[in-house]
N, C-alpha and C positions, 0 to 999 in steps of 0.2 A: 336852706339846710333841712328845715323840716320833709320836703318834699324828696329828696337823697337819701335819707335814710333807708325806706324800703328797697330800695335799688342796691345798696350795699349788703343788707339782708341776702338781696336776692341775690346777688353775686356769690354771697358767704356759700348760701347753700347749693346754688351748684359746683360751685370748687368740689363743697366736700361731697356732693353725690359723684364727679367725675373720680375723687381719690377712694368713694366706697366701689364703685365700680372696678376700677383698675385690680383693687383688693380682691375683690371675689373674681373675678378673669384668672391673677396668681392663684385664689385658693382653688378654683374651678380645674385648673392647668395641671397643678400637682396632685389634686385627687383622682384626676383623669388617669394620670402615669398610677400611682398608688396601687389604682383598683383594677387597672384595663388588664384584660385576659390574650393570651394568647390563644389563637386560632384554634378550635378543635373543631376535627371534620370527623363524622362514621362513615367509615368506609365499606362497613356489610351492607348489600342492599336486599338478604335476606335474613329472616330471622332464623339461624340456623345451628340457633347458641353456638357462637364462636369462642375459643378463648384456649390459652397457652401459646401465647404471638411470638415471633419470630419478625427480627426486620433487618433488611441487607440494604445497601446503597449500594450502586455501581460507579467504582471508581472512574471507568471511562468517561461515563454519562453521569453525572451526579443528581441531574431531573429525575431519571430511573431509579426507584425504587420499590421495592419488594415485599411481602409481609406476606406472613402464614398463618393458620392458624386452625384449633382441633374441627372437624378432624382430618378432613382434605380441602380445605380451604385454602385459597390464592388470590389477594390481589397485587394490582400493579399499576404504576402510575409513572407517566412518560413526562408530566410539567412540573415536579415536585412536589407533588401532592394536593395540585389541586382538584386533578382528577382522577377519577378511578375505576379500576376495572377489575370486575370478578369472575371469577374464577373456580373448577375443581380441577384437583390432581386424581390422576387416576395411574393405575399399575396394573395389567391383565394377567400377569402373571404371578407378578406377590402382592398386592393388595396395599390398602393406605389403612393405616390404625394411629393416627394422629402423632404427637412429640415432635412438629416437624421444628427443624435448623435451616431456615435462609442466611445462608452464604454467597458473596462474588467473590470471581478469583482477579487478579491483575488484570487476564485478557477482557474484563465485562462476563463472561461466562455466570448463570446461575443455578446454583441447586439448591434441590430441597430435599431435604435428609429428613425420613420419617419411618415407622414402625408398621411393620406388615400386619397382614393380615388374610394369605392365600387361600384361593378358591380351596384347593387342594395342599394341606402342608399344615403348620400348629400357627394358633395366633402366637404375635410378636417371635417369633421364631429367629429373624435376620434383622441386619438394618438396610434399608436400601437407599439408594441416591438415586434421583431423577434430576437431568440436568435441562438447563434451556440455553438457548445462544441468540435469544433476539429478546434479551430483558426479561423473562420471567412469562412470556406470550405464551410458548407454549413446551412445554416438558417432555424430551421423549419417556415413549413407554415400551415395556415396561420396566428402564433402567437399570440401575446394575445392584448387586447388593454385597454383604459383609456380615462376617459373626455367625452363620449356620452354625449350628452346634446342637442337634435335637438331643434328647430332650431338653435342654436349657432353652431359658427366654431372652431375652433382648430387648433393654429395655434404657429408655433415658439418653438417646444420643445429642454430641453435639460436636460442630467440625469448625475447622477452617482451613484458609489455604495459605500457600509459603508464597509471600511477595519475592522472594530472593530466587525459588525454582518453580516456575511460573505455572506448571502444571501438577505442581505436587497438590494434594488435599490430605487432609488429617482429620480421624473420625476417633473418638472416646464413649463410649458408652459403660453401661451395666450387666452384666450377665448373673442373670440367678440360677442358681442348679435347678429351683424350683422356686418359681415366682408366688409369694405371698404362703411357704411353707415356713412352720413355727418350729421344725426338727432342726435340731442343734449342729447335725451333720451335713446340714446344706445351708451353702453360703452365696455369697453374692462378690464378685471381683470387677476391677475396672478394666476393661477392655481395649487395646487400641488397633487401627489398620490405617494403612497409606497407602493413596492410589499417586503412581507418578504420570498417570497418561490423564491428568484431567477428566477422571472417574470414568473411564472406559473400564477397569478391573481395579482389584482389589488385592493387598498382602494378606497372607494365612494371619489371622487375630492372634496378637502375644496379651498376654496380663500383664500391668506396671505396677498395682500396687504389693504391697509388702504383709498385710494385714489387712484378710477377706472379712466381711461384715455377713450380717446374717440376710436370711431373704424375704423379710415381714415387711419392705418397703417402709421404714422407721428410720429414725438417728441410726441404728446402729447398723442400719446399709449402708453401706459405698455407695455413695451415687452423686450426681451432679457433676461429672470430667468434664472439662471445660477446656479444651487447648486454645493455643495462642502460638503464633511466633514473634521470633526476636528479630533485631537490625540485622544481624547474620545469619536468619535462618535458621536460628536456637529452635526448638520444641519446647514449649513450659505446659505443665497440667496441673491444676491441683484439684480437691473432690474433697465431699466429706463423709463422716463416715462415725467409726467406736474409737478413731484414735485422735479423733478433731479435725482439723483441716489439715491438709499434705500436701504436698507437693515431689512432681517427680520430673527430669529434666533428659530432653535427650541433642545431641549437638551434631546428629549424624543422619536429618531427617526421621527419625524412628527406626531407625535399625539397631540402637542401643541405647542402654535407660541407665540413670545411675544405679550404683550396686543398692541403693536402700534410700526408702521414700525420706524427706526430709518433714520436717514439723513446722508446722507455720503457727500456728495457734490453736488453743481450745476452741469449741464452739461451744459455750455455755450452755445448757438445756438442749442441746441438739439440736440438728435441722430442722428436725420436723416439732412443730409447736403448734397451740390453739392460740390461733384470734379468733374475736367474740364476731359471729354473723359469718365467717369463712369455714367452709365445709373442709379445707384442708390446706396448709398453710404451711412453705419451707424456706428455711432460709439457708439453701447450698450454696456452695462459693464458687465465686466465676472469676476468670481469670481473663488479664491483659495485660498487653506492652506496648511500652511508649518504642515504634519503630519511626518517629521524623529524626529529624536531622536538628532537633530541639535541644534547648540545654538538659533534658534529662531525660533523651535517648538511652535507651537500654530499660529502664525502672518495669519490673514487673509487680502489676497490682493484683492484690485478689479482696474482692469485695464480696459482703455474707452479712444477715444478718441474724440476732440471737440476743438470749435471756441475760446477759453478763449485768448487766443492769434493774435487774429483777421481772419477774414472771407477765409483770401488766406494763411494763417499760419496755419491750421489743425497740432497738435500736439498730441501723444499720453503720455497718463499720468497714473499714479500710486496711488492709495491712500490704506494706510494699515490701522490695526487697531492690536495690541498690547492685548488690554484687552477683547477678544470675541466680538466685534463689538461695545461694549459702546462709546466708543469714535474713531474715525479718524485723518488721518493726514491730513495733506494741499497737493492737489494731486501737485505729482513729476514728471516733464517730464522727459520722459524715453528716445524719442532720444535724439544724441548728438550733431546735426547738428549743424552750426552758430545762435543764437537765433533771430528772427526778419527776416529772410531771406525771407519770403515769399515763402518756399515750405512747401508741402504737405508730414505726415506721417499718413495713415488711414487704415481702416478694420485691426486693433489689432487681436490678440490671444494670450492666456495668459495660462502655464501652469505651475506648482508646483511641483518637482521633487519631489515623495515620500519618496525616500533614502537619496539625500542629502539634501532637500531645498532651491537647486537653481531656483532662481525663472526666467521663460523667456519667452520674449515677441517678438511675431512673428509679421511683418506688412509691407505694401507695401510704399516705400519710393523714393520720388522725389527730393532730395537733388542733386542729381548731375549733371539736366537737367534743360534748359530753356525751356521746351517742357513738354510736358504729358508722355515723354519716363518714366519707370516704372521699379524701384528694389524691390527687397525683405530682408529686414534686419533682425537681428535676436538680439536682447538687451537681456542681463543676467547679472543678481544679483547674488552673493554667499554671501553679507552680508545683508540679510534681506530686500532689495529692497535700502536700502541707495542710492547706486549707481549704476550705468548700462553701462557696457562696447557693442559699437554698434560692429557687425560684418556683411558686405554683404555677403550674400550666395548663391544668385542669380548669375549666370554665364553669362548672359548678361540683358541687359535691354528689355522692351514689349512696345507696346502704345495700350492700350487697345481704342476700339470703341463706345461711348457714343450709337449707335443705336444698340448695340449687349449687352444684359443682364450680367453682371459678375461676377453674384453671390453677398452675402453680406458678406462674410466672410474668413479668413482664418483656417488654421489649426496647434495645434502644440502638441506633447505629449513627456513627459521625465521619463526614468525611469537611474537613478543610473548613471548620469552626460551623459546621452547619448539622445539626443533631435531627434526625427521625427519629420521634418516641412514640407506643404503640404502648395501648394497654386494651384489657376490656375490664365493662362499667357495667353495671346493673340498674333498670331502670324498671319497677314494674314487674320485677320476676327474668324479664328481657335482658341476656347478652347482648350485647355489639362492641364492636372492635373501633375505639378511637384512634388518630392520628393526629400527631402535630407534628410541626416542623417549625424549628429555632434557626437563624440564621445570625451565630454570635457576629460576622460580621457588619450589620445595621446597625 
């Protein structure tokens, strides 16, 4: 008996190192899940401060996608992102001055819709479209354009195309009478044009909205048109502005507009707001619609965000509409931070999954810093916007420079639960243009 003893001992304690092992293996397991980042790739392979991104997927090809960025900036990448190819856009005739829109249309076709700058002729003057037909490789020149109207400027485009008439495209912009004039007699209107040959030409520019803004590039411009279509090839727009957010509708491809904008919501403090370390910062409303064959087919969202919450509390927010834009909901904040906290969620992107209808929202988020240090989160809906689960996808934090410019915007495109998001970071004074890609189906 004596001699047994230490053997039972010795049994005891490796039982329990084999059960403290097992322990830390689970605790090891789920800290892994917890903390593990998703993939971020920079896709600039110069430093050529990039920023104000733009991101398409092509529906044919879903490996193939697209990104832009100021001021003639192109990449493209054929395996989904793992790798990448750069690029400049060029125009011999009207010139590139950055705001570019990457768009596909249903055939794979891609454009990039951006702001001139002629040898000969006024900056920003038109919008032009340059298009490609072998994935975004290469863009004829020097494309087509839209919105002449000297002396006016042209400013803030963005498009998309009609899944339902396969060659229509849809362009929204700004026109200022006179860009960044403080005269009370010159104003700012939103602009739209339809090309139905697949941007070979362009419709004479009509105005939709109802109430022009002024032209100091502020809250109380018009700016930020965003269209979308519907399952039937509805037109939706909405843009902000002196009157909050609006919304205008047309069901005839753009050949007519309702008689009078509708009202979607306030935008508290206006679009354009100060965050602390951003040299200039908006939060305009972008517009989508659920076009799958999903239970909430048809729902048009418009995602913004704004002061409603108080001046150091920037929140982004959700407002849908159910019946073709007649009525609104009460806008829904979309992060999920502690409410009241006093951080910042700003420069949104909003995009509508064609196949499934999940609806997701891209934006830079300060929830986890007592400092201007900077994430990137990613909020998704799969029941109709009701709810929105946050995920970081940012692999570390940035502090961006208040005297270095940072663009006004991010980037996001989903086809068939698979999301491209696109931002740029500041690292060192240094721009670059990140990438990731989510594939909610794994």
């Amino acid at each position: 008996m004596a001699l047994e003893a230490p053997f039972f001992l010795i049994n005891n304690v490796i039982n329990q190192l084999k059960t403290i092992s097992r322990l830390l293996f689970i605790l090891l397991f789920f800290t892994g899940i917890a903390f593990s980042q998703y993939k971020n790739v920079k896709i600039n392979k110069h430093d050529n401060s990039p920023e104000e991104v733009s991101v398409s997927i092509n529906p044919v090809n879903p490996l193939n996608i697209v990104v832009g960025a100021n001021l003639n900036n192109n990449f493209y990448t054929m395996d989904g992102g793992e790798n990448w190819s750069n690029s400049t856009i060029s125009s011999d005739d009207y010139g590139v001055w950055g705001d570019p829109c990457i768009i596909f249309d249903p055939n794979g076709n891609t454009y990039y819709f951006h702001l001139s700058s002629p040898p000969e002729g006024k900056f920003i003057d038109r919008i032009v479209c340059q298009k490609s037909t072998d994935g975004g490789i290469n863009f004829n020149n020097p494309g087509t354009f839209t919105g002449l109207n000297l002396p006016k400027a042209q400013d803030k485009a963005w498009a998309c195309s009609d899944w339902t008439r396969h060659n229509n495209l849809y362009v929204c912009w700004t026109q200022f009478d006179k860009y960044g004039s403080k005269k009370p007699d010159d104003h700012s209107n939103i602009m739209f044009s339809y090309s139905t040959d697949a941007g070979g030409s362009w419709s004479i520019p009509g105005k939709i909205n109802d109430t022009p803004g002024d032209c100091r590039d502020s809250s109380n411009t018009v700016e930020g048109a965003v269209p979308c279509t519907g399952p039937d090839g509805e037109l939706y727009v909405t843009w902000s502005g002196p009157a909050g957010i609006v919304f205008n509708r047309s069901t005839d491809a753009g050949l007519t507009w309702m008689d009078k904008n509708k009202f979607v919501c306030d935008q508290v403090g206006g679009w354009d707001y100060e965050i602390e370390g951003i040299y200039r910062c908006n939060g305009m409303a972008v517009t989508g619609c659920d076009i799958s064959n999903g239970p909430y087919r048809g729902n048009i969202y418009v995602n913004f965000s704004d002061q409603r919450n108080g001046a150091g509390d920037i929140d982004v927010f959700l407002s849908k509409s159910t019946d073709g834009g007649n009525t609104w909901s009460k806008p829904k904040r979309v992060n999920d931070d502690k409410f009241g906290n006093n951080k910042q969620q700003f420069m949104s992107w909003m995009c509508v999954d064609p196949v499934t209808g999940a609806v997701n929202v891209l934006f830079y988020d300060r929830r986890n810093y007592e400092d201007n240090q900077t994430d990137v989160y990613l909020a998704r809906s799969t029941d109709g916007g009701n709810t929105f689960a946050n995920i970081k996808i940012s692999d570390s934090p940035f502090t961006p420079s208040k005297g270095i410019f940072f663009g006004d915007y991010t980037g996001i495109s989903s086809y068939n639960d698979f999301a491209a998001c696109v931002w740029q970071r500041m690292d060192k004074g240094n721009l670059s243009v990140i990438y990731c890609g989510i594939d909610f189906k794994k």
